[in-house]
C-alpha positions as CSV (number, residue, x, y, z in Angstrom):
1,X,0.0,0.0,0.0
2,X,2.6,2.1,1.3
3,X,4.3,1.9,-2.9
4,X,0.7,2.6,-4.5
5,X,0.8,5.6,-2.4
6,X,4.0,7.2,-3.4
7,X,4.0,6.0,-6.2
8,X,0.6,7.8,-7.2
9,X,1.9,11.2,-5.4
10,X,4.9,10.8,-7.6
11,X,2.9,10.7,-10.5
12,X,0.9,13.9,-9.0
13,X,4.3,16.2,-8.2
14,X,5.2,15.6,-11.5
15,X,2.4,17.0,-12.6
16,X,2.6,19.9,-11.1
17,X,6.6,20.3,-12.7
18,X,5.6,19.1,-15.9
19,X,2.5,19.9,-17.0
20,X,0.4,20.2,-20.6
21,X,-1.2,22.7,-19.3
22,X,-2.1,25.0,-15.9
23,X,-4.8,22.7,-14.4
24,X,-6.1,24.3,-10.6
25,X,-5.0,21.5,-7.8
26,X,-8.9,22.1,-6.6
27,X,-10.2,21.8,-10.3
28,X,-14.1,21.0,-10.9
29,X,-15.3,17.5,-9.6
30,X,-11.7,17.2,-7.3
31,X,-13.6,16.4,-4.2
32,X,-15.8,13.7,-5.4
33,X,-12.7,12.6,-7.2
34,X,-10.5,12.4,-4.7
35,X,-13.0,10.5,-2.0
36,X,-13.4,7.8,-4.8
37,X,-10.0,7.5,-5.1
38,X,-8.6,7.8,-1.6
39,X,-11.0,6.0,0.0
40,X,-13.2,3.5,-2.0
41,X,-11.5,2.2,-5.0
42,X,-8.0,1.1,-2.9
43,X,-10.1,-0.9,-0.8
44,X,-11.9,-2.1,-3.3
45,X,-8.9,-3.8,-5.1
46,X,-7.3,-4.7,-1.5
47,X,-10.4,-6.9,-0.9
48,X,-10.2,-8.2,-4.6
49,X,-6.5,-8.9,-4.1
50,X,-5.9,-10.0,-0.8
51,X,-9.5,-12.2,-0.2
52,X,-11.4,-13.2,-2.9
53,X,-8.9,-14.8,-5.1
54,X,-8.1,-17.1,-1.7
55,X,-11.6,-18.6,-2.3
56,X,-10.1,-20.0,-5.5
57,X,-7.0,-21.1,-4.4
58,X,-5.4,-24.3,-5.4
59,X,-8.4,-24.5,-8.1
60,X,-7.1,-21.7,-10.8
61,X,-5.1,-23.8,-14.1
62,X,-2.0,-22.8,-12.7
63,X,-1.9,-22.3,-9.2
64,X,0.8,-25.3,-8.5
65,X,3.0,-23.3,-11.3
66,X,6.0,-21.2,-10.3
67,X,5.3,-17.5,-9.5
68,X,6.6,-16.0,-12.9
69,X,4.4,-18.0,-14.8
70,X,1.2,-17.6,-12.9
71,X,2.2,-13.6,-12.9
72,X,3.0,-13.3,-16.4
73,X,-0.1,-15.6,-17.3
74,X,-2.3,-13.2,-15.0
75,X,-1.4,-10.4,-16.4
76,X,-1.7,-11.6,-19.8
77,X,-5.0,-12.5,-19.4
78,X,-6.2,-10.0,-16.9
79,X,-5.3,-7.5,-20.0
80,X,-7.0,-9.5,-22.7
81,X,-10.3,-9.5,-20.6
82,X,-9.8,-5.6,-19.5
83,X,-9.6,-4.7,-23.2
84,X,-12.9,-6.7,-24.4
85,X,-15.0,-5.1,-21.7
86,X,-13.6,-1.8,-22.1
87,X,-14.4,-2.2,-25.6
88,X,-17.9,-3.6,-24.7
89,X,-18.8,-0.5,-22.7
90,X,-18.1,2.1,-25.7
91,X,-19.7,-0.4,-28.3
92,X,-23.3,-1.3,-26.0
93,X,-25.4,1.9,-24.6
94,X,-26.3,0.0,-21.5
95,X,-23.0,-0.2,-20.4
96,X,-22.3,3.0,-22.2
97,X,-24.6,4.5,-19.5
98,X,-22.1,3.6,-16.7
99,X,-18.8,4.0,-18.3
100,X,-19.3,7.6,-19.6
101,X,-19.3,8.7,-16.1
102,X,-15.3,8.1,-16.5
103,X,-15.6,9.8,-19.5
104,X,-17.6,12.9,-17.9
105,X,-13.8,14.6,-17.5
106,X,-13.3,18.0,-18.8
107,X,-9.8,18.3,-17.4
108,X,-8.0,15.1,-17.8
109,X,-5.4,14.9,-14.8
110,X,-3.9,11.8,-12.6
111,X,-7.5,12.1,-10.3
112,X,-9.2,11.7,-13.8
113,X,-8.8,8.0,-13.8
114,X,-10.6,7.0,-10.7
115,X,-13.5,8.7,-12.1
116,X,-15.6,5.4,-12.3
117,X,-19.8,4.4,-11.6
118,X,-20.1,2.0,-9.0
119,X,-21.2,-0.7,-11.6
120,X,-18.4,-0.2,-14.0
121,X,-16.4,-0.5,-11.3
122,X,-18.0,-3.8,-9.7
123,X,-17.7,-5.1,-13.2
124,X,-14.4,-4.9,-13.5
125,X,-13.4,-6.2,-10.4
126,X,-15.6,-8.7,-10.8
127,X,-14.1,-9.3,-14.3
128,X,-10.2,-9.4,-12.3
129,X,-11.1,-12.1,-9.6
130,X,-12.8,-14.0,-12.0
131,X,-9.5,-14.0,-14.4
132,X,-7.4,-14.8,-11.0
133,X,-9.3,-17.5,-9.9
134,X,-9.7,-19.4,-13.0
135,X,-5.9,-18.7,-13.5
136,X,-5.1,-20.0,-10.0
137,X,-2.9,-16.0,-9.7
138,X,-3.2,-16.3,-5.7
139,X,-3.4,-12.9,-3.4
140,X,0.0,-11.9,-4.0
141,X,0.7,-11.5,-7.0
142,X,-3.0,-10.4,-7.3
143,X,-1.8,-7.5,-4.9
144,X,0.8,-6.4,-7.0
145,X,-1.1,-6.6,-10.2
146,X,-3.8,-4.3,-8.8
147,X,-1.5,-2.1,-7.3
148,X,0.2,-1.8,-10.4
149,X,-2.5,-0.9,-12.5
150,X,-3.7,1.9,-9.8
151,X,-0.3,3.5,-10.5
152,X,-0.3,2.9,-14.3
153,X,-4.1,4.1,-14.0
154,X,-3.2,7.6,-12.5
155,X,0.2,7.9,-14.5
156,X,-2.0,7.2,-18.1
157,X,-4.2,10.3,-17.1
158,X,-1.7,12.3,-15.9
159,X,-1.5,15.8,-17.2
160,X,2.5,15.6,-18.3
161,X,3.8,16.8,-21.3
162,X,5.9,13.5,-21.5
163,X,7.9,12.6,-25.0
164,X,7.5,8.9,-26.3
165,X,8.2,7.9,-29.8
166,X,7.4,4.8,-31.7
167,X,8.4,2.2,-29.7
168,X,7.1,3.5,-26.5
169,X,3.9,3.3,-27.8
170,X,4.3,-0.2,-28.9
171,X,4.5,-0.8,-25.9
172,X,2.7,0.6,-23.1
173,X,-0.7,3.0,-23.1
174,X,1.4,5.8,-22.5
175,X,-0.7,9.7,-21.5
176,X,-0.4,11.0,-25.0
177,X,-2.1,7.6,-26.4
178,X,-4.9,7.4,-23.7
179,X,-5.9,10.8,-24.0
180,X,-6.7,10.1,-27.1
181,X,-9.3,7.9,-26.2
182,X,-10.3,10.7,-23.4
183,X,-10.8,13.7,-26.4
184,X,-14.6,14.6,-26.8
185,X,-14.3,12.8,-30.8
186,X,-16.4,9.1,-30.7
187,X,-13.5,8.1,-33.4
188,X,-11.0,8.9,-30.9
189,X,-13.2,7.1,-28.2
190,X,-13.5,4.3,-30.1
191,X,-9.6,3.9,-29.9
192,X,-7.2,2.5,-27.5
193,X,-8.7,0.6,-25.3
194,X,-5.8,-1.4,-23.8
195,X,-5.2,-0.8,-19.9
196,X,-1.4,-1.3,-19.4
197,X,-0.1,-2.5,-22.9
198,X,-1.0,-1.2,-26.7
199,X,0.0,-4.9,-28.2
200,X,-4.7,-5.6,-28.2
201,X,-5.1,-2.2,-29.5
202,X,-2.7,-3.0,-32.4
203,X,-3.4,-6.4,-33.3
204,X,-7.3,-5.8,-33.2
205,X,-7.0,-2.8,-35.2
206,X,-7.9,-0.2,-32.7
207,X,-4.7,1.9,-31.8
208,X,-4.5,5.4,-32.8
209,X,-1.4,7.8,-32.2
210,X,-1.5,11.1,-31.3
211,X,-0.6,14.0,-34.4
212,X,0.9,16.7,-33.4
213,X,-2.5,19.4,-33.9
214,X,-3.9,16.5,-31.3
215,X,-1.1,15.6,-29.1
216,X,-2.0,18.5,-26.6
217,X,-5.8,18.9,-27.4
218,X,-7.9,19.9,-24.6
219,X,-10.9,19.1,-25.8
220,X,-12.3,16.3,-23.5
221,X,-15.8,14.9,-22.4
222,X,-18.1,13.6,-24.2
223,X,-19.9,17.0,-25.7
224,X,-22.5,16.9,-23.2
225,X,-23.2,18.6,-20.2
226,X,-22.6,16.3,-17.3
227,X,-22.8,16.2,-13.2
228,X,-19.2,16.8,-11.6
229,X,-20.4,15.1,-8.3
230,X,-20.4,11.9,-7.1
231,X,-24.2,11.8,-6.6
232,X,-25.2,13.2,-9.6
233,X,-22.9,11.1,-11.7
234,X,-25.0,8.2,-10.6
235,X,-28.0,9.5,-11.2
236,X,-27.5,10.8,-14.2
237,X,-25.7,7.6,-15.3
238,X,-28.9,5.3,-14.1
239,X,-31.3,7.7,-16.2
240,X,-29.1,7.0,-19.4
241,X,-29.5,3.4,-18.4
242,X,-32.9,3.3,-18.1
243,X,-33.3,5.0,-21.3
244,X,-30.8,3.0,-22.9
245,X,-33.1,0.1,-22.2
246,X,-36.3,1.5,-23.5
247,X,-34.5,2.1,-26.5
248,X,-33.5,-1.3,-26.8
249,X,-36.8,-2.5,-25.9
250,X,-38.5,-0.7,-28.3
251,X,-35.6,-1.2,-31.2
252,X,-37.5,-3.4,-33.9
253,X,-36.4,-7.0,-34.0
């Protein structure tokens, strides 16, 4: 815990040195932001990494196998299934309802990232102890997996004018990349979807690289006028649902 933690105020002081732009510390939504992220979402993945997978232990394919193998497998997979319902959530409305919430960002920053509705949240987690179960991951490399992709989460949204080339993004998701996919533009949305690595986004034909009269857009959301409170999030988010469904109901068959 005590790593996630400096690690993510690393990721915030350089911010703060290195910015893209002049983003207030106290910006719009910050509170609500910050008490999701402090306080919820950490113990969140501390349950999911430390408990649950326990349930499952000596069950998962390879939970007799030695630890590199069950991380790398983990992670491996843990990526592949991250990507498909990421990519899920911007292709259905219904989950579109609850994901947009994370996309209700108008100033994309390292808080940006825990921006999340309770259901897209509870499906993903439900999505990672599913993947370490069946893989047989066990809590502790489950810890480090989800404390690793807290970091990576607030360092991807981070607000640093950081240089990468080619390779880099190859690679990893790096800030420039994912704030592509944060830019109010449903082709840009519909792009990058990978959580840690690129290597999904490339094979399935879904990566897209910044150009230079994008690489320091500021031009995010979703075009729409949205709560930037926790409780209005929600509510807003389970009125798109609900209309979401009518819609499908009443979509001819």
């Amino acid at each position: 815990m005590k790593r996630m933690l400096f690690g993510i105020l690393s990721v915030a002081v350089l911010e703060r040195f290195f910015p893209i732009r002049r983003i207030p510390i106290f910006r719009n939504g910050f509170v609500s932001d910050l008490g999701f992220y402090a306080i919820i979402q950490p113990q969140l993945i501390s349950y999911a990494g430390e408990h649950l997978p326990t349930l499952f232990n000596g069950v998962g394919t390879l939970a007799t196998r030695p630890f590199w193998l069950r991380f790398a497998a983990s992670f491996l997979v843990f990526e592949l299934g991250h990507y498909l319902l990421h990519r899920a959530a911007h292709r259905w409305d219904f989950l579109w309802a609850f994901h947009e919430v994370h996309h209700s960002s108008t100033q994309i920053d390292w808080l940006a990232g825990a921006r999340s509705h309770a259901v897209d949240t509870a499906m993903r987690n439900a999505l990672t102890v599913t993947v370490f179960s069946l893989v047989g991951t066990g809590p502790e490399i489950a810890g480090i997996l989800g404390a690793l992709n807290v970091v990576f989460g607030a360092f991807q949204h981070a607000n640093i004018r950081l240089k990468t080339n080619r390779l880099s993004r190859y690679l990893l998701m790096t800030p420039d990349m994912h704030r592509l996919h944060h830019l109010n533009s449903p082709r840009h949305q519909r792009s990058n979807y990978g959580n840690t690595i690129t290597a999904l986004d490339w094979l399935f034909g879904t990566a897209a690289e910044p150009e230079d009269r994008l690489r320091d857009s500021l031009d995010y959301g979703t075009g729409t006028p949205y709560p930037q409170f926790f409780w209005g999030q929600n509510i807003q988010a389970l009125r798109n649902f609900r209309e979401a469904l009518r819609s499908s109901l009443a979509a001819p068959t």
